[in-house]
N, C-alpha and C positions, 0 to 999 in steps of 0.2 A: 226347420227352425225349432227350439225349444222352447224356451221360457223366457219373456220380458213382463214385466208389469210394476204399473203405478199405483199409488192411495193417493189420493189428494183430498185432504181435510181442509177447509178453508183456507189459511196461510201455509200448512202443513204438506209441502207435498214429500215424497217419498218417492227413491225409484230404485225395484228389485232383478235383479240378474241372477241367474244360476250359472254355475263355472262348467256343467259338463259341455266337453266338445267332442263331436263325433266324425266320423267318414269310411269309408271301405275299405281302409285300412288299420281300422282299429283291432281293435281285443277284448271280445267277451267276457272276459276273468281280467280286466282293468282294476287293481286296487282303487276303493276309493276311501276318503275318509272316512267315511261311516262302517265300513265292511260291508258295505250289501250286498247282495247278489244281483249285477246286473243283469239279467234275463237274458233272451233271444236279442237278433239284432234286430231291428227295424227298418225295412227299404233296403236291406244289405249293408247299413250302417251299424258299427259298433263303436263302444266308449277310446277315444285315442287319446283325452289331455285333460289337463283342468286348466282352463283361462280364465280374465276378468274379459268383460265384456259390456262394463258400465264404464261412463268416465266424467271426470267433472272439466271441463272446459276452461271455462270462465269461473268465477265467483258465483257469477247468479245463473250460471246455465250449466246443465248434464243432459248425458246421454246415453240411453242403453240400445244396444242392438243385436239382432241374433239372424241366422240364415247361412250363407255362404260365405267364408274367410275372407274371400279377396273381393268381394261387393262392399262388406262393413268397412275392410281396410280403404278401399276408395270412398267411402264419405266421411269417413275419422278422419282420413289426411286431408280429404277439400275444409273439411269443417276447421281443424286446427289452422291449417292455413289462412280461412279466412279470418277469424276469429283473431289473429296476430291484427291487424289492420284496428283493431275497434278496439277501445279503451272502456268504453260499457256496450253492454249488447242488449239490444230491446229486442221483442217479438219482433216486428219491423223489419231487423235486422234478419234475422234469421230467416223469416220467408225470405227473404230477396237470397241469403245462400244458397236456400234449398230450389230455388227457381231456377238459380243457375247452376245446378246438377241436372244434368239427365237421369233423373229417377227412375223414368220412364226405362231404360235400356240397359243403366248401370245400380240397377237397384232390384232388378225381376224378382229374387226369389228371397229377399231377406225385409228385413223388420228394422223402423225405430219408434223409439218415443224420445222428445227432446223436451225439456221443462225449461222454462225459464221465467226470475223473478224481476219484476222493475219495481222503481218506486214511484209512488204518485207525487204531488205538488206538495203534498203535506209528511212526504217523508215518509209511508206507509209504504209496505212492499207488498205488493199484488202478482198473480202467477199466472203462466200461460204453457199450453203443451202441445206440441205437434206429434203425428201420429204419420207414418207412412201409409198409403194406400194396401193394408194387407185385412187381413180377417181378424182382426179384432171382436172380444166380448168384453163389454160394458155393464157396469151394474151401478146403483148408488147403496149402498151400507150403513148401517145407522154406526158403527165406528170408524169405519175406514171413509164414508163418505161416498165418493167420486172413482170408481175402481176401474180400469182399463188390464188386459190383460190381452197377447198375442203370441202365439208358440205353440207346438204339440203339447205343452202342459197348462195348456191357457183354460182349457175346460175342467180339467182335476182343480186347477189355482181356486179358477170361481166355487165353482162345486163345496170346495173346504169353506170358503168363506162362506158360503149360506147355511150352515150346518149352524145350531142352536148354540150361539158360546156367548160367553162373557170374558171380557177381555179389561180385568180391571187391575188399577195400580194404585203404589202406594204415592204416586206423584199427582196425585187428582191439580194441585194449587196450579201445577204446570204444566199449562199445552203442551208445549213442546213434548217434555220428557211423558207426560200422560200419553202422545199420540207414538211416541218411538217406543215406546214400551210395548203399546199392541200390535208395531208391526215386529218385533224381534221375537215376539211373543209366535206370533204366525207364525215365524221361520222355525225355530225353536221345535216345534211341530210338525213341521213338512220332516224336519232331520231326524226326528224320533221316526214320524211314520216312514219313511227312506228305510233307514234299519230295522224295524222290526217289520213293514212288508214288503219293502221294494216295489210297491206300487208303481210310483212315479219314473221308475227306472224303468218299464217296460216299454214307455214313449220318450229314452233315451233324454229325458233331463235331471237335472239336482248336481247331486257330489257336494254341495256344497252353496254358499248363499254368499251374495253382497247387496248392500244397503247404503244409497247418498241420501242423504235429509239436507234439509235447509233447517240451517239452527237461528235461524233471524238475523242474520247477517248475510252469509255463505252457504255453500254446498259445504258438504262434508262425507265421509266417510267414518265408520265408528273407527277410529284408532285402533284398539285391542278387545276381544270379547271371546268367555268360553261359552260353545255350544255341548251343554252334557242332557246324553239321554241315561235317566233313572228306570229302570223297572223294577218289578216285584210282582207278588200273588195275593189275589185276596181268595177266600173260602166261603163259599154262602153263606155262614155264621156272621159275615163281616168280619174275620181278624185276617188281618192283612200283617203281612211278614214287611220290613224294614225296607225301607226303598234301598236298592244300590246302582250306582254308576257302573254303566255295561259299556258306552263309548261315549268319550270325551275327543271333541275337536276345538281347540285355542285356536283362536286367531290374531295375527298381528301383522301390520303392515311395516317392515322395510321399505323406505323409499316407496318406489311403484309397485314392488312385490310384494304380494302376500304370504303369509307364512301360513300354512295349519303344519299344528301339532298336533298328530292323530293318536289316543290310546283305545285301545277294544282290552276289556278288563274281565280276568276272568274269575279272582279270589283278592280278596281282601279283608282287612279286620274294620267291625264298623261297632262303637261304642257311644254314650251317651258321655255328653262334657259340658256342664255348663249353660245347661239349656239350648245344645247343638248335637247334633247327630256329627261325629268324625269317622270318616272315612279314610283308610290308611292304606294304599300299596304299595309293595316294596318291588324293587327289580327280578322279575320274573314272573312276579303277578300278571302282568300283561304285557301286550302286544303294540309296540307305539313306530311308526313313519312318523318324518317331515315331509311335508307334501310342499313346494313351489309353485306361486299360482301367479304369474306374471301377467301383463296385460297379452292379449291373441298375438298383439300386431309388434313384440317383440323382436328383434333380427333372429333369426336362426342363428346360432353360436354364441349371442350373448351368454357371457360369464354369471351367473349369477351365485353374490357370497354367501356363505355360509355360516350362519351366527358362530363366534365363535364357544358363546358361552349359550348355552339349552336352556338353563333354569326361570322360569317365570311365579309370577305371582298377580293374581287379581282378585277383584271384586265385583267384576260384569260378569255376572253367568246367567243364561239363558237356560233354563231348565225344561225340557222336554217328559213328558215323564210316561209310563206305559202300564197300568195295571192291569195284568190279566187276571181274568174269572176262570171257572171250572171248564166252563162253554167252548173256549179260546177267544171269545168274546174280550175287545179290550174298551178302557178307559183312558183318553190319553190328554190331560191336560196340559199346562204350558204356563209358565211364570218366568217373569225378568226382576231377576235380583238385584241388589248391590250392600255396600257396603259390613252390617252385622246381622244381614240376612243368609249370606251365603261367602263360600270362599273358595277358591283353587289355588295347589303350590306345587310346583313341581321344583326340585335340586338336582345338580349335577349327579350326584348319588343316586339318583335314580328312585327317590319317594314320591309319592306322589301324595297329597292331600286333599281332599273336599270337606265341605264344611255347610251340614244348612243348617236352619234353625229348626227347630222341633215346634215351634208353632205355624212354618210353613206345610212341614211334615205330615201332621196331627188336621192341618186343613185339608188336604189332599187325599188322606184317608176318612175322612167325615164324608167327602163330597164322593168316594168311590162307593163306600156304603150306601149312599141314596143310590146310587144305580143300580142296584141287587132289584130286581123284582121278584 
């Protein structure tokens, strides 16, 4: 198994999937979005695919699983199956499905976690989660709360989270977006450290991240959002050289598939505009895939389209960012932007655009300088 795990903030819950998939017939030198180097294999498993492995059900119920292809595939289908039948689904409901699975026999060596929301008599939606019988770590968090986490990256996942951070936003007015900020935030960070150590890669999970929130109504999935990891160098002195975008991974959903748009970047012009740091690549600057990331349990031969048209433009970006020291020592913060905080454009032409502000900029080197001791 690799990586499943939840947050659950009071109304707020959250559930995280990683897309790599593995078996004995994979390939060690697997591109993935980030460029990293996946390592050795593990148990004679190496990286074969990139799947989705979350899913949202119902309105008020999802699911993430991981383990053996054709174990998760037999409880997605009884679960969809049953699921047709019931026009709302309660906890209630759901034990009585999973009672009537053999767990026990057709479930041995794989994971889930199932959330689901109801509402009380006064119209308030309250939450509940079911947890397969596997090895689970638990913690409570003073941002994330209620944290459950099961997979060979279930002890890196926690481990991150206890480390000293602040996970703060410019949405404080709004739960919701206050609590999906800190977890895109985490991601954000897992994908920088992916790439610049391939940590997480040596216990064969990552390549890449999905995210269902309940936005007070529904499950969801984020529509579109870029993941860009920044580095740079700072000098004992404290002058730190200008952040640049080293790999940029877009994501967008198609229908059931997801799209990444991968760039690994290795020159470009970065100038000051307006109280924004611009960042410019042109074609040959870098190195860019479309990666396909359909759900596992897709037919083999499925067709799947091809945009006809490449060019995007947003205002979600997830910033990962990596300041190395003298030492090799790094620094590696995490911010979730929007609107004229930050920007990404790519054109059929092949330019690519970033865009932060210089007082996100100008924060992130104040705060690398306290780390000089």
């Amino acid at each position: 198994m690799s990586l499943i795990a939840s947050t659950f903030a009071e109304q707020s819950p959250f559930l995280i999937g990683e897309l790599l998939f593995s078996s004995k017939d994979g390939n060690k030198d697997f591109l993935l979005p980030t460029h990293a180097e996946t390592g050795e294999s593990v148990a004679d498993l190496k990286p074969q695919d990139l799947a989705q492995k979350i899913f949202i059900l119902k309105d008020n119920v999802c699911v993430a699983l991981a383990g053996l292809e054709s174990e998760m595939k037999a409880l997605l289908d009884h679960l969809r199956d049953s699921f047709r039948f019931y026009d709302i689904v309660t906890r209630d409901s759901v034990h009585t499905m999973l009672h009537s699975f053999d767990l026990d026999n057709q479930f041995k060596h794989s994971a889930f976690i199932i959330l689901v929301m109801e509402k009380d008599e006064a119209g308030n939606f309250f939450g509940g989660k079911f947890t397969s019988n596997s090895n689970w770590i638990e913690i409570e968090h003073p941002t994330f709360a209620s944290v459950v986490a099961g997979g060979r990256g279930a002890r890196d996942f926690i481990n991150h989270l206890q480390q000293p951070a602040t996970y703060a936003s410019t949405f404080e007015d709004d739960l919701l977006k206050s609590r999906l900020t800190a977890n895109i935030i985490m991601l954000s960070q897992w994908i920088t450290t992916e790439k610049v150590t391939g940590r997480n890669l040596e216990n064969l999970w990552g390549g890449g991240y999905e995210i269902i929130f309940f936005d007070g109504e529904r499950f969801a999935k984020f529509p579109e959002i870029a993941f860009v990891v920044f580095e740079t160098k700072i000098d004992p002195d404290g002058t730190m050289q200008r952040m640049h975008p080293s790999v940029i991974n877009y994501y967008k959903y198609q229908g059931d598939l997801l799209l990444i748009y991968s760039f690994q970047l290795f020159r470009g012009s970065i100038e000051e505009k307006e109280g924004r740091l611009q960042m410019i690549a042109e074609a040959g600057d870098y190195e860019s895939h479309l990666f396909f990331v359909p759900p596992f349990d897709t037919p083999a031969g499925t067709l799947l389209e091809v945009p006809s048209n490449h060019s995007f433009e947003t205002r979600h970006v997830a910033a990962g960012m990596c300041i190395w020291y003298e030492n090799s020592d790094t620094f590696r913060p995490g911010a979730y932007m929007e609107a004229n905080e930050v920007g990404l454009k790519f054109t059929e032409n092949g330019k690519l655009e970033v865009s932060m502000s210089l007082e996100v900029h100008n924060s992130v080197e104040e705060n690398a300088r306290a780390q000089i001791k």
